[in-house]
N, C-alpha and C positions, 0 to 999 in steps of 0.2 A: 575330740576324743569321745564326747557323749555320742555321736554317730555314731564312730565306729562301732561301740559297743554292741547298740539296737542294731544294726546289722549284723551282726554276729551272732546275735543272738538269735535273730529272726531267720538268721543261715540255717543255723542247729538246730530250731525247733521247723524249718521247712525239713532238711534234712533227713529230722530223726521220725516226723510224721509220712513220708514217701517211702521210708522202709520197711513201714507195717502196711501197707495199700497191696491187696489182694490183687493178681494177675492173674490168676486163674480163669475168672468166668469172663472174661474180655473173647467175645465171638469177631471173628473172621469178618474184615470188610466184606462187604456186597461186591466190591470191586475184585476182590478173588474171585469173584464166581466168573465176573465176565472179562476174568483174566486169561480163565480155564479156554472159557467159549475164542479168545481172539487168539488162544495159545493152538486151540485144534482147528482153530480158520490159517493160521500161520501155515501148519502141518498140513494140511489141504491142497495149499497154494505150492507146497515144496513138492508135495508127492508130484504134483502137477509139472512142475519145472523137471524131474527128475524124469519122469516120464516121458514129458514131451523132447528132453536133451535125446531119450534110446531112442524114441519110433513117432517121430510126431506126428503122423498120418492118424495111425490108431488112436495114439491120445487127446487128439481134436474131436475124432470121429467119440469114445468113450465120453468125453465132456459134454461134446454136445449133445449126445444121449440123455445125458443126467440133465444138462441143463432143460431139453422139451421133457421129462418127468417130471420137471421142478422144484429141482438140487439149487435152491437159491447159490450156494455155495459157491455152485460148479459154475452160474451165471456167472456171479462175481468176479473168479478167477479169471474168467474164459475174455472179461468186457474189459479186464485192466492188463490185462495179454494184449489187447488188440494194438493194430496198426492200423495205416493207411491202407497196406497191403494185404490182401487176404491170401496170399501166396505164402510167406515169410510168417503169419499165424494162424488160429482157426478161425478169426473171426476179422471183416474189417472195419473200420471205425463208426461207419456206418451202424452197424450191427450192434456195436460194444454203445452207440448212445441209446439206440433205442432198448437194450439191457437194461443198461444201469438208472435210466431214465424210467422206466417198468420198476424194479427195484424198489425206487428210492419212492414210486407213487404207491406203492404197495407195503410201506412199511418193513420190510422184508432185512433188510441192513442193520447190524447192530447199530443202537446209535452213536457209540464210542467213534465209527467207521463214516458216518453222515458225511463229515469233513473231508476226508478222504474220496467220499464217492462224487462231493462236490466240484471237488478239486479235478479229478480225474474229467469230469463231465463236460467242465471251462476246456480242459487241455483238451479234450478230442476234439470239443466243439473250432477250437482255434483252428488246429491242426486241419480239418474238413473247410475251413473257410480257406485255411492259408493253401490248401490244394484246387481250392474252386479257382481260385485268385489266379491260380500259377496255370490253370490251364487254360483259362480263358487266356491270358498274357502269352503262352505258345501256341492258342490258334489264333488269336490277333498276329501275332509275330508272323505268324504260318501265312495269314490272308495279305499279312504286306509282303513279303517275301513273292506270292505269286503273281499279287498285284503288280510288283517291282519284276518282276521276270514278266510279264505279260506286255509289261508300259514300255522294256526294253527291248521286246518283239516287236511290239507296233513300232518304238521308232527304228528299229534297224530296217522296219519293211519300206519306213517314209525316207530314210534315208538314199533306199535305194532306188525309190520310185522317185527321189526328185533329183539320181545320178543321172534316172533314163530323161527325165523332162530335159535337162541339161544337155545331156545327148541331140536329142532329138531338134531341140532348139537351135542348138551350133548346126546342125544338118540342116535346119530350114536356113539358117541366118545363108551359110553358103551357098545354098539353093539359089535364094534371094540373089546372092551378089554374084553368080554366075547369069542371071538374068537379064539383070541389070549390065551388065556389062555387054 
């Protein structure tokens, strides 16, 4: 019962002391500021997507403008757009590491986004090994494949060359035994 009390009491006096505490002059996290800045880097990347959905010729050709000006931004956007294929975006993966790779030596990135650019950096990086991987594997396929149609010429030619040896042999052997006779 003595507890409860001291807690109760210790309730009401937290209580009644947190309803006189000034809220007034409490300033804005820092992190609103660079809420702001990842809110109009968001807005960036949409214009971008909206853009690039009407006319993506133009909007490649627009971006990459900005980006040789040095619209970090429009780098950014342009290197996490990328693919393999520089057909299907305006840039291809190639391009999008040595971007975001420039970027990220240049300080240039918010550093909320670091993680993200890292992240991004691994994936393309994979993604370019796992195509180096894949085409060596279809011109090896490719060089057996030829090799295996070429091995199969040469024997269809040995095959026929030792139909005629066979040939030509039965014609001596009877030669022979017309001779002999």
């Amino acid at each position: 019962m003595n507890r409860s009390i001291i807690f109760y009491i210790a309730l009401t006096i937290n209580l009644y002391g947190c309803q006189h505490f000034p809220l007034t002059n409490i300033q804005p996290a820092p992190q609103a500021k660079t809420n702001s800045k990842l809110e109009q880097l968001l807005k960036f990347g949409a214009n971008f997507a909206h853009e690039f959905n009407e006319n993506p010729t133009q909007t490649c050709t627009n971006f990459i403008k900005l980006h040789q000006d040095g619209d970090w931004r429009a780098s950014w956007v342009l290197a996490l757009t990328a693919n393999k294929n520089k057909s299907e975006h305006c840039l291809n993966s190639e391009d999008a590491i040595k971007i975001l790779t420039t970027l990220e030596s240049r300080n240039k990135i918010y550093p909320e986004l670091s993680w993200l650019n890292q992240f991004h950096l691994q994936l393309l990086n994979k993604i370019q090994n796992k195509t180096e991987k894949v085409t060596q594997l279809n011109d090896t396929i490719g060089f057996k494949q030829y090799t295996s149609k070429n091995q199969q010429q040469l024997i269809d030619e040995l095959k026929k060359e030792n139909q005629d040896l066979k040939e030509k042999l039965e014609a001596l052997k009877n030669i022979d035994q017309i001779n002999i006779k």
